[in-house]
C-alpha positions as CSV (number, residue, x, y, z in Angstrom):
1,X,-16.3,-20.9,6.3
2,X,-18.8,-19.3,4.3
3,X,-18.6,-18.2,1.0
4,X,-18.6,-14.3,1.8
5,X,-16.5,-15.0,4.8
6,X,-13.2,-12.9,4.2
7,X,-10.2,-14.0,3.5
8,X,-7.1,-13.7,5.6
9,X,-4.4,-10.8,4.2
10,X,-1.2,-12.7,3.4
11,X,0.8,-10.6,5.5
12,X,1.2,-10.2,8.9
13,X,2.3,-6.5,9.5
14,X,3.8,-7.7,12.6
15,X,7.3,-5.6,12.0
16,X,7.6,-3.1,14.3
17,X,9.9,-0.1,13.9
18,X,13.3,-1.9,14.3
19,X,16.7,-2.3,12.6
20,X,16.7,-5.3,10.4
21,X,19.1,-6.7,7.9
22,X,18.9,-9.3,4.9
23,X,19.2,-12.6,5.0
24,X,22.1,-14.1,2.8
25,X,23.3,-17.3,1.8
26,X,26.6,-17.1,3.6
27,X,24.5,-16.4,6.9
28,X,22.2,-19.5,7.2
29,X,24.2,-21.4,9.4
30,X,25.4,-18.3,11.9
31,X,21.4,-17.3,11.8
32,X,20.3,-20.2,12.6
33,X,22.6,-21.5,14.9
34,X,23.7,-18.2,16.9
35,X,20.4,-16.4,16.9
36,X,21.8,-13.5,16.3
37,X,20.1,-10.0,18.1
38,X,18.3,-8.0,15.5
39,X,15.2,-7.2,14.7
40,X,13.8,-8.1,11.9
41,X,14.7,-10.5,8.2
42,X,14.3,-9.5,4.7
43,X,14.9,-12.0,2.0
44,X,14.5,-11.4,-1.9
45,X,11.3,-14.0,-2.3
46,X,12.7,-15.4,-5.8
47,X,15.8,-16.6,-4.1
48,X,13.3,-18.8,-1.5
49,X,11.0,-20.5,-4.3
50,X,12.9,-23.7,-4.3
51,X,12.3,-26.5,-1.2
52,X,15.8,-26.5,0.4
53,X,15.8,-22.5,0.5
54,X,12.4,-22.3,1.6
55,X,13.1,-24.9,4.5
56,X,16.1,-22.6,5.9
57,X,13.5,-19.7,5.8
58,X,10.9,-21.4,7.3
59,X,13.4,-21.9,10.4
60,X,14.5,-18.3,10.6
61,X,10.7,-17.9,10.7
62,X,10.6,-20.0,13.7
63,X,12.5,-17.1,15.6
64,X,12.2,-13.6,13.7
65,X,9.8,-11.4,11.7
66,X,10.5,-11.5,7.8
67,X,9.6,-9.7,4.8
68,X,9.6,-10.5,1.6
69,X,10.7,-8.5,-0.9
70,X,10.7,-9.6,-4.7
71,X,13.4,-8.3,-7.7
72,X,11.2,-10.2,-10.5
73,X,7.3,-8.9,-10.8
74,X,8.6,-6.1,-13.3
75,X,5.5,-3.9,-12.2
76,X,6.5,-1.1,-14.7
77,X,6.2,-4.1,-17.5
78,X,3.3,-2.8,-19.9
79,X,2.9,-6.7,-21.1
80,X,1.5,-7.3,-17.3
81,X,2.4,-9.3,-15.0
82,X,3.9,-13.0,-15.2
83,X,1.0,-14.7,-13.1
84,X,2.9,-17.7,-12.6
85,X,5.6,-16.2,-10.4
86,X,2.8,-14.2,-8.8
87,X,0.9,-17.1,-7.6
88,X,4.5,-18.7,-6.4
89,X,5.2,-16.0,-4.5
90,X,1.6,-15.9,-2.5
91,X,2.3,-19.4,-2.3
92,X,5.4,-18.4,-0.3
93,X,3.5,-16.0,1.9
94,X,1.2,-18.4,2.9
95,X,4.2,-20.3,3.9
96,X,6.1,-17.6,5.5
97,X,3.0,-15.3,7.0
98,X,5.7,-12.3,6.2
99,X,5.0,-8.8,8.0
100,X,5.4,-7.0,5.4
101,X,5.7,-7.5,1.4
102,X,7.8,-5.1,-1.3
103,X,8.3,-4.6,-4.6
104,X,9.8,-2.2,-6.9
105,X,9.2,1.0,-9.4
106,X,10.8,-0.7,-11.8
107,X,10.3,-3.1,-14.8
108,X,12.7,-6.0,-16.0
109,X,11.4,-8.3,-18.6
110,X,10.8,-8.4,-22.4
111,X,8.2,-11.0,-24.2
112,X,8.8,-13.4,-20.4
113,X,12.5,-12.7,-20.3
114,X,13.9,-11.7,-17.6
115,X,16.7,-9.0,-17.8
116,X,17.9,-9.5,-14.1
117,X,17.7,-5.6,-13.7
118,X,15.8,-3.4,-12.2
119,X,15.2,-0.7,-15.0
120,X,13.8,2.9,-14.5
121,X,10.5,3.9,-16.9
122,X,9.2,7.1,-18.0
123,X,7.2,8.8,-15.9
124,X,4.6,10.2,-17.8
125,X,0.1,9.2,-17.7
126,X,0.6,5.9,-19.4
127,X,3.5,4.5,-17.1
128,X,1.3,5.6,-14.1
129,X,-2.0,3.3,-15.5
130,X,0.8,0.7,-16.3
131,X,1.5,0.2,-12.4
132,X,-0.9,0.9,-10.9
133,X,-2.6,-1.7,-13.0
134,X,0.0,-4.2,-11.8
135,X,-0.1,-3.3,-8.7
136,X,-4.2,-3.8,-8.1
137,X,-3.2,-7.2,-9.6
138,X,-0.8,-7.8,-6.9
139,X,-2.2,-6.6,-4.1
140,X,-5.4,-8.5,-5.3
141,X,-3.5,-11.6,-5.2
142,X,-1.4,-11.5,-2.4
143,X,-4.2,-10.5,-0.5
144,X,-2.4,-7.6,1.1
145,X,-0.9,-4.2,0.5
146,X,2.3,-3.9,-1.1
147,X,5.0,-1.4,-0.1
148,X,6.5,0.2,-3.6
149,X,10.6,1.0,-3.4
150,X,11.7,4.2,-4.9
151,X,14.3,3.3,-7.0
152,X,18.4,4.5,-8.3
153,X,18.6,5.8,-11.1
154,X,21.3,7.1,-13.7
155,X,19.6,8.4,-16.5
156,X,16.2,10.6,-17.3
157,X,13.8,10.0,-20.0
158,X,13.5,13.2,-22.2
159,X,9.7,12.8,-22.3
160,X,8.6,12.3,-18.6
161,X,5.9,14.4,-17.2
162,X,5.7,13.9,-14.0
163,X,8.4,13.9,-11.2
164,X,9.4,11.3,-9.6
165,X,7.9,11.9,-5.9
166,X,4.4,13.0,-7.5
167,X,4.6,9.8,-9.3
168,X,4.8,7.9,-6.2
169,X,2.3,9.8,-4.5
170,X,0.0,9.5,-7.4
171,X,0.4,5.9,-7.0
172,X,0.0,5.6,-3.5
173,X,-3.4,7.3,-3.6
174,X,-4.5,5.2,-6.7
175,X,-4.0,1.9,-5.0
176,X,-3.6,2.3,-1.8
177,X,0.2,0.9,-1.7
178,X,2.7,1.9,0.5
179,X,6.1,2.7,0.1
180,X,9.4,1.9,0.8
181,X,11.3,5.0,1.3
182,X,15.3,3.8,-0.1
183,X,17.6,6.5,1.6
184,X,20.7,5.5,-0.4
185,X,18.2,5.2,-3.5
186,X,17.3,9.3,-3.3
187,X,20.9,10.2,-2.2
188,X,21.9,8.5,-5.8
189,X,19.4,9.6,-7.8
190,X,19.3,13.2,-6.1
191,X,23.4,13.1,-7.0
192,X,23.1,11.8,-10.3
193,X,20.0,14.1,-11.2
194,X,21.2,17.5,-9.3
195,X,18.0,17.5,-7.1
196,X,17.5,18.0,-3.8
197,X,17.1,15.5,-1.5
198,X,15.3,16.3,1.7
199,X,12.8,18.7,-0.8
200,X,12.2,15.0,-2.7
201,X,12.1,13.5,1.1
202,X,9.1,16.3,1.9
203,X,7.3,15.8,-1.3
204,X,6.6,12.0,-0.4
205,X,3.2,11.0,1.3
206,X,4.9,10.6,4.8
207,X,1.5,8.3,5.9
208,X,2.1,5.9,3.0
209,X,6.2,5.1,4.0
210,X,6.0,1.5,5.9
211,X,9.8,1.1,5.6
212,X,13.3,2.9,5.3
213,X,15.9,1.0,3.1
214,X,20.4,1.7,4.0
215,X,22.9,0.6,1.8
216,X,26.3,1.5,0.6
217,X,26.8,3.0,-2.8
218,X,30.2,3.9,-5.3
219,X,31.5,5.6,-7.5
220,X,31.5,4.9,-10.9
221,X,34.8,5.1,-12.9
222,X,35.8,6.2,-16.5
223,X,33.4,7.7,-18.8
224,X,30.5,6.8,-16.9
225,X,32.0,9.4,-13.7
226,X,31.0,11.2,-11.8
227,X,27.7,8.8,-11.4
228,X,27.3,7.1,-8.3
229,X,26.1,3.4,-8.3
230,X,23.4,1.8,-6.0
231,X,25.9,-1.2,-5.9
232,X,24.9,-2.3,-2.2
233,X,28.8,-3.1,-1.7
234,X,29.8,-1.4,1.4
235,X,29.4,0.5,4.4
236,X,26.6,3.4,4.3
237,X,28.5,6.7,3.7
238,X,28.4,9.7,6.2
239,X,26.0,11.5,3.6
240,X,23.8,8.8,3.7
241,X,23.1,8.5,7.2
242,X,22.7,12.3,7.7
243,X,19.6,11.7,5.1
244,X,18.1,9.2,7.0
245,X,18.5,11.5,10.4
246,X,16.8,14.2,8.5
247,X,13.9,11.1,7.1
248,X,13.4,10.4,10.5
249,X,12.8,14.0,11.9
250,X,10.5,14.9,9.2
251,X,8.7,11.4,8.5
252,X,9.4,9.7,11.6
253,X,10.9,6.5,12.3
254,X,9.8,2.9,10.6
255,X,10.8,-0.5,10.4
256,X,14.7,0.2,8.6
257,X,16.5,-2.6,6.7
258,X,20.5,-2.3,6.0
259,X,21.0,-3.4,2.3
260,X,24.3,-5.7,1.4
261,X,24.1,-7.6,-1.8
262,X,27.7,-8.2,-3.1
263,X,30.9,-8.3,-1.5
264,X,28.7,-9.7,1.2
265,X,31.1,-9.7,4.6
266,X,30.6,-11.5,7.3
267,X,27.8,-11.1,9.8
268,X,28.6,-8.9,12.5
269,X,29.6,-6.0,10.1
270,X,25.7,-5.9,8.6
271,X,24.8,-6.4,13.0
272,X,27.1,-3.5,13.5
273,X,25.3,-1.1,10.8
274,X,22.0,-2.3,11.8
275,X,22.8,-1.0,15.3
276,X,23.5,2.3,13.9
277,X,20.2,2.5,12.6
278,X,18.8,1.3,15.3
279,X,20.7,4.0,18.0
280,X,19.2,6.4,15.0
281,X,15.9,5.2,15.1
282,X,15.9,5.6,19.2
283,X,16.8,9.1,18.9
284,X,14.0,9.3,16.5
285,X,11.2,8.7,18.5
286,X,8.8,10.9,19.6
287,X,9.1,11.9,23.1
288,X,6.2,10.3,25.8
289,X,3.8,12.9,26.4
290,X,2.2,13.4,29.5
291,X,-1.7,13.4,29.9
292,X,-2.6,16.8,30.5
């Protein structure tokens, strides 16, 4: 190879628009032995770092499309980004050849420490340099783009500027990311913040969405009500769904994962809400047109 020979991307793109669901602990053995039918794997890439974990991903790789999505770059992080874990994690693509790779707008550590939270920033000029900084960096590294979640959120800084969906786009055209457009993540956040959600769905670049995220929220109790909570604990609510039908009539269909990340049950109940998305995502397609 020369030295101005390019280099391959670190990710595959090789996820087509199906129903997928994320790969838990509790699942390796039924994945692996029972093959289940669905489409597609995502697996939070910190949890996969270590040899044993990386060998039971490695298998499932044998078999189905993955994507990798990380919880720990802390993209929002003004300090930058930890280049150790960044360099692990292209590590792990080269491993993995994933067909698609996410992150989030979020940030989550302090001087190196890790908060184990994904915490909303201000949107105002400064956070906007501040990721898309980071993200350059990333994408640089990982050879690839990046697909950016929308996040949950339960408060509002008093001194953002810019809204949320114009951050994102402003992003997107910055750095060329895409997105991942979290349904259950704007139905919280549109809840929690009085907006409207399908006007936030239409303000999105509908080009730059590579993936739909499902998941179950609650509702918080106490003093903190009436919030509702991204807790990723249940079934997806009615409301949620009828989002995602109106996503996929204006935006069209994508890949779509279903979210479960406590309470975890057993397999066939995240099967049986990935085939609802995926009986969604049928009806979602464009009709065949015939050639004139």
């Amino acid at each position: 190879m020369s030295d101005n020979a390019p280099v391959a991307a670190r990710c595959s793109g090789t996820i087509t628009v199906a129903a997928g669901i994320g790969l838990r602990a509790q699942h390796h053995r039924a994945v692996l032995e029972n093959q289940p039918a669905i489409g597609w794997f995502e697996v939070h890439s910190e949890n996969y770092l270590g040899p044993t974990s990386l060998a039971v991903l490695e298998r499932v790789r044998e078999n189905y499309p993955v994507s990798l999505h990380s919880v720990g770059l802390s993209l929002g992080s003004a300090g930058g980004i930890d280049r150790a874990h960044l360099t692990a994690l292209a590590n792990l693509a080269d491993r993995i050849e994933p067909g698609l790779v996410s992150e989030h707008l979020a940030w989550g550590t302090v001087d190196h420490e890790f908060l184990a939270d994904l915490l909303p920033l201000p949107l105002t000029e400064e956070s906007l340099a501040v990721v898309c900084r980071n993200v350059d960096a990333t994408q640089e590294t990982m050879r690839c783009q990046i697909l950016m979640e929308n996040p949950s959120t339960y408060l509002q800084f008093g001194h953002s500027t810019i809204p949320e969906a114009e951050f994102l786009t402003a992003m997107v055209v910055q750095t060329g990311c895409g997105l991942i457009c979290d349904i259950n993540n704007v139905f919280v956040s549109a809840s929690n913040h009085g907006w409207d959600p399908e006007r936030y769905l239409a303000a999105l670049p509908a080009n730059a969405i590579g993936e739909y995220h499902l998941a179950g929220h609650s509702h918080a109790e106490g003093a903190a009500a009436p919030l509702l909570l991204d807790t990723h604990d249940r079934r997806i609510a009615p409301e949620v769904w009828a989002l995602f039908e109106h996503a996929l009539a204006l935006i069209g269909p994508r890949p779509t994962l279903i979210e479960w990340d406590a309470d975890i049950p057993h397999l066939p109940v995240l099967l049986d809400e990935a085939a609802g998305a995926a009986a969604r995502l049928s009806r979602g397609r464009p009709e065949p047109q015939c050639p004139p």
